[in-house]
Gaussian input, Z-matrix of N, CA and C with variables (Angstrom, degrees):
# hf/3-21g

backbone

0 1
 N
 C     1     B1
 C     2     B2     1     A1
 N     3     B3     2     A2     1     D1
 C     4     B4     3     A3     2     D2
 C     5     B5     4     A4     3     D3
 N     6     B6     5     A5     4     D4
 C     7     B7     6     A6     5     D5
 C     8     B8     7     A7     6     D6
 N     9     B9     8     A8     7     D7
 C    10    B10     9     A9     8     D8
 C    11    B11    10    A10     9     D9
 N    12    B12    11    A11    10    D10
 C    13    B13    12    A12    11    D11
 C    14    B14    13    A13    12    D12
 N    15    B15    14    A14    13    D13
 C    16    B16    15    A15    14    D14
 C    17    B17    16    A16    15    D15
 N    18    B18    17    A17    16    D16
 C    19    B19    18    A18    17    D17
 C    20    B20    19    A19    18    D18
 N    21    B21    20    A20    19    D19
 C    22    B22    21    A21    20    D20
 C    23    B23    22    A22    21    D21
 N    24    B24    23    A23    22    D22
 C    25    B25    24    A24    23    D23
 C    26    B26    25    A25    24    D24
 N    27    B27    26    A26    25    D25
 C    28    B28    27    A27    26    D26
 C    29    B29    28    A28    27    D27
 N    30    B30    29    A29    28    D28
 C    31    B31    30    A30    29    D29
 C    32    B32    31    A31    30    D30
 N    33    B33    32    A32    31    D31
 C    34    B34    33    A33    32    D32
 C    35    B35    34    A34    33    D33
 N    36    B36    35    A35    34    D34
 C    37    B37    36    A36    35    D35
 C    38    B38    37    A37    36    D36
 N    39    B39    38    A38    37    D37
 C    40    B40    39    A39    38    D38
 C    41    B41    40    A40    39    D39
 N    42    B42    41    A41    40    D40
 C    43    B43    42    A42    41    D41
 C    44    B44    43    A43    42    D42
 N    45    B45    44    A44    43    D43
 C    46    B46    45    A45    44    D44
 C    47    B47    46    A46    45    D45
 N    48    B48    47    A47    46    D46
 C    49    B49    48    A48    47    D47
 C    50    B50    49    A49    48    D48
 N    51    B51    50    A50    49    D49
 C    52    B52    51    A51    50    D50
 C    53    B53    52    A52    51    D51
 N    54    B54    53    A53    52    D52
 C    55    B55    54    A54    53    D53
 C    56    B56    55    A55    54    D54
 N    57    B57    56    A56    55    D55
 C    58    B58    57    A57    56    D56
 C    59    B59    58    A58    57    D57
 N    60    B60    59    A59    58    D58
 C    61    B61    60    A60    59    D59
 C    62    B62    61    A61    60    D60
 N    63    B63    62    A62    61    D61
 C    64    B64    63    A63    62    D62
 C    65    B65    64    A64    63    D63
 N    66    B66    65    A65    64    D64
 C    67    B67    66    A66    65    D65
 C    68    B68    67    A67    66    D66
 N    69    B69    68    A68    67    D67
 C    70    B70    69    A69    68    D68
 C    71    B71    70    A70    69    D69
 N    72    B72    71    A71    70    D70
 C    73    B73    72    A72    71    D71
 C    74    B74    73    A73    72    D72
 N    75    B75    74    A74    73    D73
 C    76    B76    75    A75    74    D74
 C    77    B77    76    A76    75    D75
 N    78    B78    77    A77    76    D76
 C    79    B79    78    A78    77    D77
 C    80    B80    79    A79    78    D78
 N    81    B81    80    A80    79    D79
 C    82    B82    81    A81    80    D80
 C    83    B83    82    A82    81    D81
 N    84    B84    83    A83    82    D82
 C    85    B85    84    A84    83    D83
 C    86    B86    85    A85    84    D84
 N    87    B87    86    A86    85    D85
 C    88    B88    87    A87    86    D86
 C    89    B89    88    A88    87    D87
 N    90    B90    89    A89    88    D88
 C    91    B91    90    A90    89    D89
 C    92    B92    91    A91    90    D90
 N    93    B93    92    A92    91    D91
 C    94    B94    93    A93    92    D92
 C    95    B95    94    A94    93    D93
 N    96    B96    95    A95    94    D94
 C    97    B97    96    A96    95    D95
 C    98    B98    97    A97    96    D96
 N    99    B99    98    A98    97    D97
 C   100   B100    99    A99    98    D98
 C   101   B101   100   A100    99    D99
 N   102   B102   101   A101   100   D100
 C   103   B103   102   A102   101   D101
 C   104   B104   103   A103   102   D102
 N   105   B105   104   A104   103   D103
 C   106   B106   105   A105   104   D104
 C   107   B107   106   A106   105   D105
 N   108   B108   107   A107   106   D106
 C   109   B109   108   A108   107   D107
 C   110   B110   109   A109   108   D108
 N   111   B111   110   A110   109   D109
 C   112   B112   111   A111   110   D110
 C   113   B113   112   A112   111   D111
 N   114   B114   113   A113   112   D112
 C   115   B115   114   A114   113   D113
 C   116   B116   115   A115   114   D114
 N   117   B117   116   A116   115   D115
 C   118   B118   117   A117   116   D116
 C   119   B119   118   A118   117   D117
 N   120   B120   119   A119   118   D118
 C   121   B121   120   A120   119   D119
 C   122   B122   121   A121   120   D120
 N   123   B123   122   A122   121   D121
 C   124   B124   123   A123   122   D122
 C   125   B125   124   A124   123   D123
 N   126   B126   125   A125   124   D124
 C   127   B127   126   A126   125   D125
 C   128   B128   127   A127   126   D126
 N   129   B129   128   A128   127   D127
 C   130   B130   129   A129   128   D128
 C   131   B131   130   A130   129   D129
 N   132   B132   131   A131   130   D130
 C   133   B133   132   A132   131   D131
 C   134   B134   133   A133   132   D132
 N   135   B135   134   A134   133   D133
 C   136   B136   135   A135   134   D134
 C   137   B137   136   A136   135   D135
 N   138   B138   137   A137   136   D136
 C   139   B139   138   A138   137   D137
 C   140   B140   139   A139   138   D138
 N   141   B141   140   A140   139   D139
 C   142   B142   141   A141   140   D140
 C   143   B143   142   A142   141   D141
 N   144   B144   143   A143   142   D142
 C   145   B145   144   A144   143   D143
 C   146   B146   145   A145   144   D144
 N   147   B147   146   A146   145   D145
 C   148   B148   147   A147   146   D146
 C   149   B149   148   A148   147   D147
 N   150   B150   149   A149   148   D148
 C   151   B151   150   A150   149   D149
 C   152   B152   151   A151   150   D150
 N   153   B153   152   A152   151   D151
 C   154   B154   153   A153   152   D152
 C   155   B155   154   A154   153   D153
 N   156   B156   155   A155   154   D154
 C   157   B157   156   A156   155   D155
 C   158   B158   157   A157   156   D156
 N   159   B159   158   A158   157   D157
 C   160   B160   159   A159   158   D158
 C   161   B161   160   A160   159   D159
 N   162   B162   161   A161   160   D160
 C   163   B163   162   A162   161   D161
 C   164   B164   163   A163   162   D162
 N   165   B165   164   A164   163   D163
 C   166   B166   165   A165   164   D164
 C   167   B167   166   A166   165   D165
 N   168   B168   167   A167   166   D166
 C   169   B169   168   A168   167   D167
 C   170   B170   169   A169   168   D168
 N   171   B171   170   A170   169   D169
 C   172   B172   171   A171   170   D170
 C   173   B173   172   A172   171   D171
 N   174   B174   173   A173   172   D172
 C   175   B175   174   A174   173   D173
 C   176   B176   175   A175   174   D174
 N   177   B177   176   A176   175   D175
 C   178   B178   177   A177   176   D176
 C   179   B179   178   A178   177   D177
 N   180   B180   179   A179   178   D178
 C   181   B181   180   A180   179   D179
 C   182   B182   181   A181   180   D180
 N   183   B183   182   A182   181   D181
 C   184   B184   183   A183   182   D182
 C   185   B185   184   A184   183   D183
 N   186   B186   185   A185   184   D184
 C   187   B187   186   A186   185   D185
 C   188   B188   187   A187   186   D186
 N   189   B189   188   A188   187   D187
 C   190   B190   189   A189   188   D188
 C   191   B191   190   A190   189   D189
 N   192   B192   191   A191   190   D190
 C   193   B193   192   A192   191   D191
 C   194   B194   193   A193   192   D192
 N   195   B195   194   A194   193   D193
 C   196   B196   195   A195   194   D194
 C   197   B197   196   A196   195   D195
 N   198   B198   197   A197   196   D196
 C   199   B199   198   A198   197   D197
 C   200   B200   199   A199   198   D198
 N   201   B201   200   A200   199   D199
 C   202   B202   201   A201   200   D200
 C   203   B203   202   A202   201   D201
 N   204   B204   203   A203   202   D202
 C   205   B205   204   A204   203   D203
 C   206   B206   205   A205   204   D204
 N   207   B207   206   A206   205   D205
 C   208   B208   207   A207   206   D206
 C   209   B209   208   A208   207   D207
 N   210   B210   209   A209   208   D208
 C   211   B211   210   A210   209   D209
 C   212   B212   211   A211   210   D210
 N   213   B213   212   A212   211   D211
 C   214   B214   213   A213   212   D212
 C   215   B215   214   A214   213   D213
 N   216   B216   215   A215   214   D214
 C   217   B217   216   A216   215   D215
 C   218   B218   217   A217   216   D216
 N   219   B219   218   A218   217   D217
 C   220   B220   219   A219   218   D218
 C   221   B221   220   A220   219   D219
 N   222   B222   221   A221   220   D220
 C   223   B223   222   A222   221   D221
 C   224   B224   223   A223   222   D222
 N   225   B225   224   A224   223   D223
 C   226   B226   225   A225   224   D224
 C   227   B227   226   A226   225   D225
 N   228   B228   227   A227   226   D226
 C   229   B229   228   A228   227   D227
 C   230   B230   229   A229   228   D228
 N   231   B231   230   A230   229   D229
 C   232   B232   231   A231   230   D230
 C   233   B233   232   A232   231   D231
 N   234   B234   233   A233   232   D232
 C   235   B235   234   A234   233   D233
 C   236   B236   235   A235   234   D234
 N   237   B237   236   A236   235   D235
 C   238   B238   237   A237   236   D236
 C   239   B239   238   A238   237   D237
 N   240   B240   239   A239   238   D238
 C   241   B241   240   A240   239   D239
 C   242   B242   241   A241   240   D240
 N   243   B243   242   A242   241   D241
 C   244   B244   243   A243   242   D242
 C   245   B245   244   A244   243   D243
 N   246   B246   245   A245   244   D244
 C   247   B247   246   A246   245   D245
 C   248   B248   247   A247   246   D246
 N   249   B249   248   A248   247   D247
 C   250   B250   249   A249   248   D248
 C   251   B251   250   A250   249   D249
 N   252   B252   251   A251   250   D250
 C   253   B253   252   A252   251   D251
 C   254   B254   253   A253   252   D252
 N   255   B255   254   A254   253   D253
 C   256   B256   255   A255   254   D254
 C   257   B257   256   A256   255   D255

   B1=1.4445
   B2=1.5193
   B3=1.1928
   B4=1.4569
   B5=1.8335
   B6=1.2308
   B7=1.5241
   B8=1.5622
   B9=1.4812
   B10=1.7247
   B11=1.6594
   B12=1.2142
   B13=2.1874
   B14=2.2146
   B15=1.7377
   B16=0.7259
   B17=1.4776
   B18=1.8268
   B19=1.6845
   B20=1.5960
   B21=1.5597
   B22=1.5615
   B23=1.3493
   B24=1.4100
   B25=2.3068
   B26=1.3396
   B27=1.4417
   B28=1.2721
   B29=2.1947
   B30=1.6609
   B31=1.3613
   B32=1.4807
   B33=1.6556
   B34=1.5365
   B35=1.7563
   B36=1.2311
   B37=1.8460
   B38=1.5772
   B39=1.6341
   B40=1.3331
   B41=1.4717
   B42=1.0071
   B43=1.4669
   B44=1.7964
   B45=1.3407
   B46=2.0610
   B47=1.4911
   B48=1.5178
   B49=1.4373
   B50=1.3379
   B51=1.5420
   B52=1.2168
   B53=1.6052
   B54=1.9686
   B55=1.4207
   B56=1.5604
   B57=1.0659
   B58=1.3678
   B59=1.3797
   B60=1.5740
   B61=1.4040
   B62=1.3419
   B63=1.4046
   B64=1.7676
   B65=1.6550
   B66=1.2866
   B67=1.6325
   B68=1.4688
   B69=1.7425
   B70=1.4263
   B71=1.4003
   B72=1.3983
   B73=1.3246
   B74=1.0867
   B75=0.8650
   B76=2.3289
   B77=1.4254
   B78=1.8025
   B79=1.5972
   B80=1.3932
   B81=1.0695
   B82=1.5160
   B83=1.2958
   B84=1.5710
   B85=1.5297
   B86=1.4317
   B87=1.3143
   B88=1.7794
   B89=1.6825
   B90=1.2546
   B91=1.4318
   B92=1.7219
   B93=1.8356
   B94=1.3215
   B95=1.2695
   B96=1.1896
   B97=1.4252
   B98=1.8853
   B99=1.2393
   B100=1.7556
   B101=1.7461
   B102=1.4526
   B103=1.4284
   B104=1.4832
   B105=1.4941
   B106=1.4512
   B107=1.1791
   B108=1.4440
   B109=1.8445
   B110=1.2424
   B111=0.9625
   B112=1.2126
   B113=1.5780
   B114=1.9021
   B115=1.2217
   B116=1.2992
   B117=1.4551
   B118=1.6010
   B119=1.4091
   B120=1.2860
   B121=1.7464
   B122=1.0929
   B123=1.5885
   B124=1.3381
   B125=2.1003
   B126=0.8305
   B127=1.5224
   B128=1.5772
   B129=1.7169
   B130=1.3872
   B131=1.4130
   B132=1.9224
   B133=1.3407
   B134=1.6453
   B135=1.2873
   B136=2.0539
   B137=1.5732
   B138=1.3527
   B139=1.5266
   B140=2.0407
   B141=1.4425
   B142=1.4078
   B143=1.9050
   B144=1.7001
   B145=1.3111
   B146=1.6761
   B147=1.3685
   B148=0.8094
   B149=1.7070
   B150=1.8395
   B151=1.3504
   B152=1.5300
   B153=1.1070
   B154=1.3508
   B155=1.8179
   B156=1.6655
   B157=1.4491
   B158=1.6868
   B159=1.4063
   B160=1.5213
   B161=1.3120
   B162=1.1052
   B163=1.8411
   B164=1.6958
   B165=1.6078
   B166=1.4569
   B167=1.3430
   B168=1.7146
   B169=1.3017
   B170=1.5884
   B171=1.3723
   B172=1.7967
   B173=2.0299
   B174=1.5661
   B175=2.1115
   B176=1.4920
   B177=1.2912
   B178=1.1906
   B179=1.3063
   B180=1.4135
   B181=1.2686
   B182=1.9163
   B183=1.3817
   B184=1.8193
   B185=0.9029
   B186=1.7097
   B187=1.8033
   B188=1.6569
   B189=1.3919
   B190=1.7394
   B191=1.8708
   B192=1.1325
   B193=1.5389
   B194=2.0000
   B195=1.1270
   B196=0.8544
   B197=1.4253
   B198=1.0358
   B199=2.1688
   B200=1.1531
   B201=1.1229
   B202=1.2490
   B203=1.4781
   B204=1.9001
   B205=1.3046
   B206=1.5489
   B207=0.9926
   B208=2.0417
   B209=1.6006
   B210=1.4090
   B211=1.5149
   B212=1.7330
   B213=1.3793
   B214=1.9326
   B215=1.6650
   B216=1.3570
   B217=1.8910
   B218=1.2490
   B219=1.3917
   B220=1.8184
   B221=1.4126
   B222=1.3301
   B223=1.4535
   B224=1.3582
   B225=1.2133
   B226=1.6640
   B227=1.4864
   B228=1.5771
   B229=1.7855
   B230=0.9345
   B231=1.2880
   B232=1.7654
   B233=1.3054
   B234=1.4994
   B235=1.3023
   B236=1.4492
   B237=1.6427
   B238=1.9790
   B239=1.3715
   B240=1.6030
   B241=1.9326
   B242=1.7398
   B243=1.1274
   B244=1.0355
   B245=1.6464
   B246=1.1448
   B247=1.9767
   B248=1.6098
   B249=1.2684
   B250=1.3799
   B251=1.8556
   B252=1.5564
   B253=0.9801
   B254=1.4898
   B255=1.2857
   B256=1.1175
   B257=1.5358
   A1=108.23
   A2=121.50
   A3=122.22
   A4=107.15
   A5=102.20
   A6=99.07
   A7=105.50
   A8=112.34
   A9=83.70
   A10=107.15
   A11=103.38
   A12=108.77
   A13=67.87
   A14=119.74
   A15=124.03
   A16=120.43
   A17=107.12
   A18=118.82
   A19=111.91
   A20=103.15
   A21=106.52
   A22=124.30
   A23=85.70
   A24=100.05
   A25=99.05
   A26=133.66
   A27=119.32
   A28=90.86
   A29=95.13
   A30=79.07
   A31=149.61
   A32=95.90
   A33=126.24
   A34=105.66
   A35=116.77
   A36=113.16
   A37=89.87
   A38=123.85
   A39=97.93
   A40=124.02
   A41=134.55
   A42=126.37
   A43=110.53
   A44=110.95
   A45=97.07
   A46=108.74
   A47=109.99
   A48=93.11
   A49=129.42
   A50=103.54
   A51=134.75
   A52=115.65
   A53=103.32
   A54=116.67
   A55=110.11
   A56=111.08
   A57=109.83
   A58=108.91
   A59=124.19
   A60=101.12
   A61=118.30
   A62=116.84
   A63=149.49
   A64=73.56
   A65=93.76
   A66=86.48
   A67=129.33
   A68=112.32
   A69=120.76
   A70=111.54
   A71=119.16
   A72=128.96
   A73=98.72
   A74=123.03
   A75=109.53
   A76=116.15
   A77=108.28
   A78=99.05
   A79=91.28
   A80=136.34
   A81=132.85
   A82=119.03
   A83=129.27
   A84=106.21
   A85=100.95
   A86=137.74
   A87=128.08
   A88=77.14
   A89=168.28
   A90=153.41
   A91=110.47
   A92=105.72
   A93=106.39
   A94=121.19
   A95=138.34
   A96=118.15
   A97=110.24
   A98=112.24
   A99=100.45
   A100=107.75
   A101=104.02
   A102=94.74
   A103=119.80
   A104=115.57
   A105=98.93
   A106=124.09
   A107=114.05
   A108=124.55
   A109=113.20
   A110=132.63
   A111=131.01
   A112=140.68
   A113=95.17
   A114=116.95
   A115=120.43
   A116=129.44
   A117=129.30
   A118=122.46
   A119=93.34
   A120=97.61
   A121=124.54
   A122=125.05
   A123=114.86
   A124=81.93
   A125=135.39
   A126=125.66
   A127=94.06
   A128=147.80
   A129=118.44
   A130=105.36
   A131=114.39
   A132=106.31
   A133=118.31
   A134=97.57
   A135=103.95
   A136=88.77
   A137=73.72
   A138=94.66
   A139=133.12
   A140=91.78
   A141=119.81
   A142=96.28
   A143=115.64
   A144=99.37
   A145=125.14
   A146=124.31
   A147=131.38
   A148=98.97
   A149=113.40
   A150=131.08
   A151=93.20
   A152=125.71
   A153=127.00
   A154=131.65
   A155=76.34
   A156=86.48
   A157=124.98
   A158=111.87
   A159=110.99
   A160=117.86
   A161=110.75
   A162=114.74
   A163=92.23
   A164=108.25
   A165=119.53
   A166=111.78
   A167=120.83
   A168=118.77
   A169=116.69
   A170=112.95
   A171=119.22
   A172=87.85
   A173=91.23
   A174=79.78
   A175=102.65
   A176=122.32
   A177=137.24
   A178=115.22
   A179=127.45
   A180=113.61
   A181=137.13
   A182=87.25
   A183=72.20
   A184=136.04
   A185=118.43
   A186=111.06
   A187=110.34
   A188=97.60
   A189=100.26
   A190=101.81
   A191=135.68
   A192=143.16
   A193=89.40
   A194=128.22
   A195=134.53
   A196=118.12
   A197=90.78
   A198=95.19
   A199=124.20
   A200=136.87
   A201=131.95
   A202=137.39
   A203=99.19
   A204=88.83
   A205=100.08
   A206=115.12
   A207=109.10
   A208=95.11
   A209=121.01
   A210=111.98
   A211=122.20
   A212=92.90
   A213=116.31
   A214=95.15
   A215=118.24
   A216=99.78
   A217=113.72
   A218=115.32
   A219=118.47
   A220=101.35
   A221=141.48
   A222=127.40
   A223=88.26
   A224=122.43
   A225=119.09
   A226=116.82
   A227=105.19
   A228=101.90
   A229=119.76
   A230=127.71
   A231=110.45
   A232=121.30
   A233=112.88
   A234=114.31
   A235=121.82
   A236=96.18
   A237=99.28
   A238=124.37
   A239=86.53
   A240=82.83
   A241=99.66
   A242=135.16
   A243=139.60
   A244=106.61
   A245=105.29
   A246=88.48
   A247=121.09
   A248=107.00
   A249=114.19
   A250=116.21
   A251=117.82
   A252=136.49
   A253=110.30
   A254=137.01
   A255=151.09
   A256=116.90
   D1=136.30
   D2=-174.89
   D3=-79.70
   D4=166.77
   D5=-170.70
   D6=-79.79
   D7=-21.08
   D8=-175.16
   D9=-94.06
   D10=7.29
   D11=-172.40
   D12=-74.14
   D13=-68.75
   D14=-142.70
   D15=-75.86
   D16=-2.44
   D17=153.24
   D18=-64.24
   D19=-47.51
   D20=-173.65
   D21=-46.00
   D22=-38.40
   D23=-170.88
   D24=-79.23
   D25=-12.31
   D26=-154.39
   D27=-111.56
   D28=-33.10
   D29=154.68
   D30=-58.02
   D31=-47.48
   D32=161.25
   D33=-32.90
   D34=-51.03
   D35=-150.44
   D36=-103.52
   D37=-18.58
   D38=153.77
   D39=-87.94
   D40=-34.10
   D41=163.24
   D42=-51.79
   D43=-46.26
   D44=161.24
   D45=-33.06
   D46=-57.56
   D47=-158.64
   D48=-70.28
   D49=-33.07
   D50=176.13
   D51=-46.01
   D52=-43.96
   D53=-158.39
   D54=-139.70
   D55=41.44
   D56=-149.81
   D57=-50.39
   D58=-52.01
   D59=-156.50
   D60=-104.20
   D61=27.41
   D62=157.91
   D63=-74.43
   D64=-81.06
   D65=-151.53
   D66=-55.46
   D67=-9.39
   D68=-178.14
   D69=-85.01
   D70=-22.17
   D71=-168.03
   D72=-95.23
   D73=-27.22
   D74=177.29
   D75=-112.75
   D76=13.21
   D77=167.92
   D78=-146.32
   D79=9.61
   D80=146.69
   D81=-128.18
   D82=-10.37
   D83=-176.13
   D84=-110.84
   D85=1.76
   D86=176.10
   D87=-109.48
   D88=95.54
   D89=69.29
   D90=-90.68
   D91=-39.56
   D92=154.90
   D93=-58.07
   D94=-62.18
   D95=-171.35
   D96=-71.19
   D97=-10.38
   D98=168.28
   D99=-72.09
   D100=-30.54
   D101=175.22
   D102=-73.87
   D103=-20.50
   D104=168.36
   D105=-122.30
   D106=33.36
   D107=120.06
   D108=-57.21
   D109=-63.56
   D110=176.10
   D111=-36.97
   D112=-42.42
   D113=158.48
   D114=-72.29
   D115=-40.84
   D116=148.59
   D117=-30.90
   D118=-59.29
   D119=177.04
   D120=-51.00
   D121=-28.15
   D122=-157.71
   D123=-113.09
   D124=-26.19
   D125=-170.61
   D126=-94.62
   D127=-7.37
   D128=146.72
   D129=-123.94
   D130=50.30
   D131=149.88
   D132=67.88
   D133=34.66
   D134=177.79
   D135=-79.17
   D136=-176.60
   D137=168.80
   D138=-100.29
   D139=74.81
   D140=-164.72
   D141=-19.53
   D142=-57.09
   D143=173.05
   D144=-18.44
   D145=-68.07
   D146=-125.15
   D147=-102.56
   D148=-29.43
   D149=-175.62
   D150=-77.68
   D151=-29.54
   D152=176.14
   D153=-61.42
   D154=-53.55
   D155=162.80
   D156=-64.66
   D157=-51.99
   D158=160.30
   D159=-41.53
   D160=-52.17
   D161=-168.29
   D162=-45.30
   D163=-70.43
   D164=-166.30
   D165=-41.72
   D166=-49.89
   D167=177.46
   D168=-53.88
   D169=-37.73
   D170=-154.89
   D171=-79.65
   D172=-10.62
   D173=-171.10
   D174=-87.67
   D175=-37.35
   D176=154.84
   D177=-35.54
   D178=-85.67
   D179=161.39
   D180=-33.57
   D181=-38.04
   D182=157.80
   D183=-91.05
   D184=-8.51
   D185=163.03
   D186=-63.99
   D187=-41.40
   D188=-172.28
   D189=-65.90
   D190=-20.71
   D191=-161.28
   D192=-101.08
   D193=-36.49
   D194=161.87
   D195=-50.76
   D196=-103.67
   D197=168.59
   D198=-40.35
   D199=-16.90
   D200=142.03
   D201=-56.50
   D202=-26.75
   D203=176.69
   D204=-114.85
   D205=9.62
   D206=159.29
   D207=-78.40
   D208=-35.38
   D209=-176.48
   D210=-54.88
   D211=-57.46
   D212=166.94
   D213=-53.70
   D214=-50.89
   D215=-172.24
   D216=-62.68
   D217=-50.57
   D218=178.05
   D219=-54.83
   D220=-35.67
   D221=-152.07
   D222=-87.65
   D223=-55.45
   D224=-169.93
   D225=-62.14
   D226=-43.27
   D227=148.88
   D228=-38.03
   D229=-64.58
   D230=-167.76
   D231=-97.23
   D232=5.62
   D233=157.79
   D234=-68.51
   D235=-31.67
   D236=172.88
   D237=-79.14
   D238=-13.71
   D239=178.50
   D240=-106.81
   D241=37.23
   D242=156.07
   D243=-119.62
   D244=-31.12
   D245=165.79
   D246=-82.48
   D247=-12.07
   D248=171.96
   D249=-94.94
   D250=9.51
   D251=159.75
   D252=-86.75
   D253=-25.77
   D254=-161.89
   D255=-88.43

């Protein structure tokens, strides 16, 4: 694993701890609930095209809703440990 995939994750699981259920709801609860659209869809017969495509978009959106907010946690992290350098 390269070191910055392996900065990212280490940001990720401190902002979990920090924030957990910010952080549970936009990197585990919108991929869970695309999966059970999906599972809806197919047990009353939607139109899988289309639940599919949503699903894919809403997973998309939570990597991007994700990384954005490990981005905002690292910046505000090291914005505090640079005023406390001061």
């Amino acid at each position: 694993m390269s070191t910055e995939r392996t900065n990212r994750v280490d940001v990720l699981v401190r902002m979990a701890r920090e924030f957990p259920v910010r952080t549970g709801i936009f990197t585990i609860g919108l991929p869970l609930f695309a999966l059970l659209q999906l599972v809806n869809g197919i047990v009353y017969g939607g139109s899988l095209l289309m639940i599919g495509l949503f699903a894919a978009s809403l997973i998309a959106f939570s990597v991007q809703l994700t990384g954005y907010h490990v981005a905002s946690y690292r910046r505000a992290e090291l914005s505090q440990r640079w005023a406390n350098a001061e």
